[in-house]
BATORMI-951891 format. One record per residue (C-alpha): x, y, z; residue number from 1. Coordinates in nm, 2 decimals. Example, Ala and Ser with C-alpha at 12.3 -4.5 7.8 and 13.67 -1.06 7.14 Angstrom:
<rs>
- 1.23,-0.45,0.78,1
- 1.37,-0.11,0.71,2
</rs>
This chain:
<rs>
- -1.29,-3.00,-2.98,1
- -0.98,-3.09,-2.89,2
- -0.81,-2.99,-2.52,3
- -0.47,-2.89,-2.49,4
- -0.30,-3.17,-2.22,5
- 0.07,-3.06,-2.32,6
- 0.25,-2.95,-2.00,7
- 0.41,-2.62,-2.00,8
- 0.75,-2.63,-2.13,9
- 1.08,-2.53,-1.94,10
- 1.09,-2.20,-2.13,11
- 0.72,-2.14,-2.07,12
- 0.74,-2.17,-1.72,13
- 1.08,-1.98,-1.70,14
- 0.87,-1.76,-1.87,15
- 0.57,-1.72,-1.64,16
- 0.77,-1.67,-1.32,17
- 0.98,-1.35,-1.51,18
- 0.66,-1.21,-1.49,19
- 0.62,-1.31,-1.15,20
- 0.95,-1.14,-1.06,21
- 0.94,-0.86,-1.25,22
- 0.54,-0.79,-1.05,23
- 0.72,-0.83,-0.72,24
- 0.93,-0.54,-0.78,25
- 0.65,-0.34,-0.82,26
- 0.59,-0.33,-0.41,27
- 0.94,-0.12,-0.34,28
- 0.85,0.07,-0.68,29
- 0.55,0.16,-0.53,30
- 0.71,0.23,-0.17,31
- 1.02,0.41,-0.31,32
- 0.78,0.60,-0.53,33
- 0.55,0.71,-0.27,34
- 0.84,0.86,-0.02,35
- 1.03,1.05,-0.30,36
- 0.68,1.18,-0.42,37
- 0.44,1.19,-0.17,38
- 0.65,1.26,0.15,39
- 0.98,1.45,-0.01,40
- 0.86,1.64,-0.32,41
- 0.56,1.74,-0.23,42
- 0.61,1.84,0.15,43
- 0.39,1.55,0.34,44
- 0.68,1.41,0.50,45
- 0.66,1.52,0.77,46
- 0.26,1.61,0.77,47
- 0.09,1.98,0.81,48
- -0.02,2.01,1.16,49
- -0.46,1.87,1.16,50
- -0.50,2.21,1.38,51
- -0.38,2.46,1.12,52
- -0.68,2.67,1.04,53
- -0.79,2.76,0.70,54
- -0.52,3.03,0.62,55
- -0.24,2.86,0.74,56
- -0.33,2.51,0.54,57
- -0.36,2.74,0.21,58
- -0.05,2.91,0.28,59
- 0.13,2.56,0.29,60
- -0.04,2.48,-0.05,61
- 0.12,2.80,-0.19,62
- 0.43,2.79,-0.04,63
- 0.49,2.47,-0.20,64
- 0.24,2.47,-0.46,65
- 0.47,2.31,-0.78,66
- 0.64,2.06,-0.59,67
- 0.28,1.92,-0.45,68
- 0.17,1.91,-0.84,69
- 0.43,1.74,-0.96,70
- 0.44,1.53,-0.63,71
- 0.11,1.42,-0.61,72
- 0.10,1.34,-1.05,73
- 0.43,1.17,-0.91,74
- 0.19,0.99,-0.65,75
- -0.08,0.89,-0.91,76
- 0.16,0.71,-1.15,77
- 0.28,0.50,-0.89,78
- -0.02,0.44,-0.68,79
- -0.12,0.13,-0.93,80
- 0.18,-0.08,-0.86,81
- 0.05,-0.17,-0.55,82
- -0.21,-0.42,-0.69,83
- 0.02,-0.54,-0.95,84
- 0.25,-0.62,-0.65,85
- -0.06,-0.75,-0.47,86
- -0.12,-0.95,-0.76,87
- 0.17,-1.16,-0.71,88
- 0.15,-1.23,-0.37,89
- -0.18,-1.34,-0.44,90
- 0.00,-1.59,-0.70,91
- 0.23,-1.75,-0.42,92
- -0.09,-1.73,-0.16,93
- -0.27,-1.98,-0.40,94
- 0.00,-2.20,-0.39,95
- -0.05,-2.28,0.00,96
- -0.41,-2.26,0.04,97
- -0.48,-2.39,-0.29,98
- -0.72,-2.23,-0.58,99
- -1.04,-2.22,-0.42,100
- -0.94,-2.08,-0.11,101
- -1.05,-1.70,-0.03,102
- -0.78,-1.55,0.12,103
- -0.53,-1.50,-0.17,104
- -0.87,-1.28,-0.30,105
- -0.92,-1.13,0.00,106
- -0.55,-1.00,-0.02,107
- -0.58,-0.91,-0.38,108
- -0.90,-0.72,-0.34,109
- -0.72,-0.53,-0.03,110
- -0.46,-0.48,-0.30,111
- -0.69,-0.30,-0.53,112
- -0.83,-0.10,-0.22,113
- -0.54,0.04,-0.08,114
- -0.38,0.13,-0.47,115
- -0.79,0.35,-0.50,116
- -0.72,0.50,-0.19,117
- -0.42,0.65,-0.27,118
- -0.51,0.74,-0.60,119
- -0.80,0.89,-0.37,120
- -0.57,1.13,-0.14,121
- -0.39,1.24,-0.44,122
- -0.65,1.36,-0.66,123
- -0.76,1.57,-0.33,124
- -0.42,1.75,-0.28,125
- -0.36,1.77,-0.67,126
- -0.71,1.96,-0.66,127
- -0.61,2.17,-0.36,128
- -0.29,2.27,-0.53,129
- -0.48,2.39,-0.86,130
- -0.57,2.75,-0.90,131
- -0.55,2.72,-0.50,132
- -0.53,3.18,-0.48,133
- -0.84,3.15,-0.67,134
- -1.03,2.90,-0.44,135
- -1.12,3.05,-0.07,136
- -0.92,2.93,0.26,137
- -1.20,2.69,0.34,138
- -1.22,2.51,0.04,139
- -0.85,2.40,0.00,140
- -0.88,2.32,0.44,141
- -1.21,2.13,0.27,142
- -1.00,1.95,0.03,143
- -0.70,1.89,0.25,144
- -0.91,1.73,0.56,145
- -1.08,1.49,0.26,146
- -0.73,1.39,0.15,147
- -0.66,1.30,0.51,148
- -0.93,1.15,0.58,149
- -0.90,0.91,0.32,150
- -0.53,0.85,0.41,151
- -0.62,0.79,0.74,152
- -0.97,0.62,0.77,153
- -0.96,0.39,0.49,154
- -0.65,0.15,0.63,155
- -0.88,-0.12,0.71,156
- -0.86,-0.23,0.35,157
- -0.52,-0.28,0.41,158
- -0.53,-0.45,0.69,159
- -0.77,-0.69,0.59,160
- -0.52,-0.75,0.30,161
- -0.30,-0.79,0.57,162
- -0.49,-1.02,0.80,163
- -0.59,-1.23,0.49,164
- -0.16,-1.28,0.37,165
- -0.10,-1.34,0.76,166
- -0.32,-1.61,0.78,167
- -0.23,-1.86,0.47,168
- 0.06,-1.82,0.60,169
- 0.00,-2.07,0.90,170
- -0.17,-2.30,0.65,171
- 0.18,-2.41,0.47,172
- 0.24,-2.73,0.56,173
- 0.57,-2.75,0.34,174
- 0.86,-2.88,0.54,175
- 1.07,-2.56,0.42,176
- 0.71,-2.32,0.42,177
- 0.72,-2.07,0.14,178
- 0.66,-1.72,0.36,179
- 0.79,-1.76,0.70,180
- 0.49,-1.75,1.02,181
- 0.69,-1.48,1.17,182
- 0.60,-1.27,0.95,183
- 0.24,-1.42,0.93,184
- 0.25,-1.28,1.32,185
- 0.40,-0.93,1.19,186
- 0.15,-0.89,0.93,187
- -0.15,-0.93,1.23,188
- 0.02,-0.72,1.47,189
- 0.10,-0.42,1.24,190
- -0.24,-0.49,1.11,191
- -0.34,-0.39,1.49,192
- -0.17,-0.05,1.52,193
- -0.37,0.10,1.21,194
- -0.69,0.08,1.48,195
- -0.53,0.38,1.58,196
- -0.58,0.58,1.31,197
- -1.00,0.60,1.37,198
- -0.90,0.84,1.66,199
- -0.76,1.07,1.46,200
- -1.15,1.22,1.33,201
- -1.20,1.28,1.76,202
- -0.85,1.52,1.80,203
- -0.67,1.82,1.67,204
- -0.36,1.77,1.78,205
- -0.16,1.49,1.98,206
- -0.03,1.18,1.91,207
- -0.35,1.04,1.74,208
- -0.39,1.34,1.52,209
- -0.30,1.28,1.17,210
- 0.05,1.46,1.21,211
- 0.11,1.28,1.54,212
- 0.31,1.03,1.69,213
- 0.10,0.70,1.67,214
- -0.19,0.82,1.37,215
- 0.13,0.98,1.13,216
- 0.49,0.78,1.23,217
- 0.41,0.46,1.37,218
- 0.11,0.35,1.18,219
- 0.29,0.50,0.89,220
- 0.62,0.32,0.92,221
- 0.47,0.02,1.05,222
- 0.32,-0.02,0.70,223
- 0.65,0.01,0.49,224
- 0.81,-0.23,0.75,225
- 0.54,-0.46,0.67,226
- 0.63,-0.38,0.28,227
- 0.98,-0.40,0.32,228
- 0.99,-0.71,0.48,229
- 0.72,-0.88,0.23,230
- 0.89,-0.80,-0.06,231
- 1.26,-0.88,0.09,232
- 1.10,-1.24,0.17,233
- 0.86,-1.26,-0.16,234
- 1.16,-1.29,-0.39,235
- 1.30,-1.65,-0.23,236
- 0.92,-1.76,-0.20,237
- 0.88,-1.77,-0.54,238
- 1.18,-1.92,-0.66,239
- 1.07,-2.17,-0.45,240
- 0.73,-2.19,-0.62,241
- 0.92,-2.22,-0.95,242
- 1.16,-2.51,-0.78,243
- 0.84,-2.67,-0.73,244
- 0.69,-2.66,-1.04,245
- 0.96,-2.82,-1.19,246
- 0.98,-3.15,-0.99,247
</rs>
């Protein structure tokens, strides 16, 4: 059998890093998906109060119970760009720490995670919104407290995805590095604040409950900075890569 030694053309490569391109805009998809959806439509920005009690939760879901279907169907369409977007920054991870290395996988896999658990939260408050006056007080507070729960208690997939990406980033030993270690820095310490959120099972209300202050707006928007400023930077990393590839 013969093996293929031709190297990849020009057009094949200009090829392959469309593709790259067109993945990374799947992280502000995602992001700009999940506010409009998620947090405008369908009422979660800002969050129910944790110490509603069972009646008041299911009057929320009825008060608003079209724009949480359509907001959380919204959520689940979106939900899997976050792994293709993880995908590529797995792509320009190899390129530092090579192909056997273990954190571009570790990143990817925390891709996959976080895109499950928000499918995960969604398919709770879609279910809650469904028949929700046929369904008793307790089950849709049930429902909701699951969906919160996931939102909430899961993040340490993410920031393992996080820790992972912040890390090959102090292995680049380029003269110009692809990812900057400032951000390598950023990606650990917002990884930090989503400790936080394993509070939030202990309280009702507060700033650790999951409507609160640190659980809700800071570990929240710490996250979309971090995806803001990844996929602001991604872009010139792998034109870079491509620049590269071409020498």
């Amino acid at each position: 059998m013969q093996l293929n030694t031709e190297q990849p053309t020009a057009e094949h490569q200009a090829a392959v890093f469309k593709v790259w391109r067109l993945c990374a805009w799947a992280g502000p998809l995602y992001l700009v998906g999940l506010v409009a959806f998620w947090g405008l439509l369908a009422g979660f920005l800002p969050a129910p109060r944790q110490y509603f009690n069972a009646e008041q939760i299911t009057g929320f879901f009825l008060a608003n119970n079209l724009k949480i279907r359509v907001g959380m169907v919204g959520t689940l369409f979106v939900a899997p760009l976050y792994y293709v977007w993880s995908l590529v920054i797995s792509a320009v991870m190899k390129k530092i720490e090579g192909p056997d290395g273990l954190l571009a996988q570790l990143e990817f896999v925390g891709g996959i995670a976080t895109a499950f658990v928000t499918l995960g939260f969604s398919i709770m408050w879609l279910t809650a919104s469904v028949r929700t006056a046929l369904r008793s007080p307790e089950d849709i507070q049930m429902l909701t407290d699951i969906g919160w729960f996931i939102f909430d208690t899961t993040i340490m997939v993410t920031a393992i995805q996080m820790c992972a990406f912040g890390a090959a980033l102090f292995m680049d030993r380029r003269a110009r590095p692809l990812l900057p270690k400032w951000l390598g820095w950023a990606s650990f310490a917002i990884a930090a604040t989503f400790i936080a959120a394993y509070i939030m099972p202990f309280v009702e209300d507060g700033p650790f409950a999951w409507h609160g202050l640190i659980t809700y707006w800071v570990v929240l928007s710490s996250f979309f900075a971090w995806m803001v400023l990844t996929s602001i930077l991604l872009f010139p990393a792998i034109r870079q890569v491509e620049q590269e590839c071409r020498v």
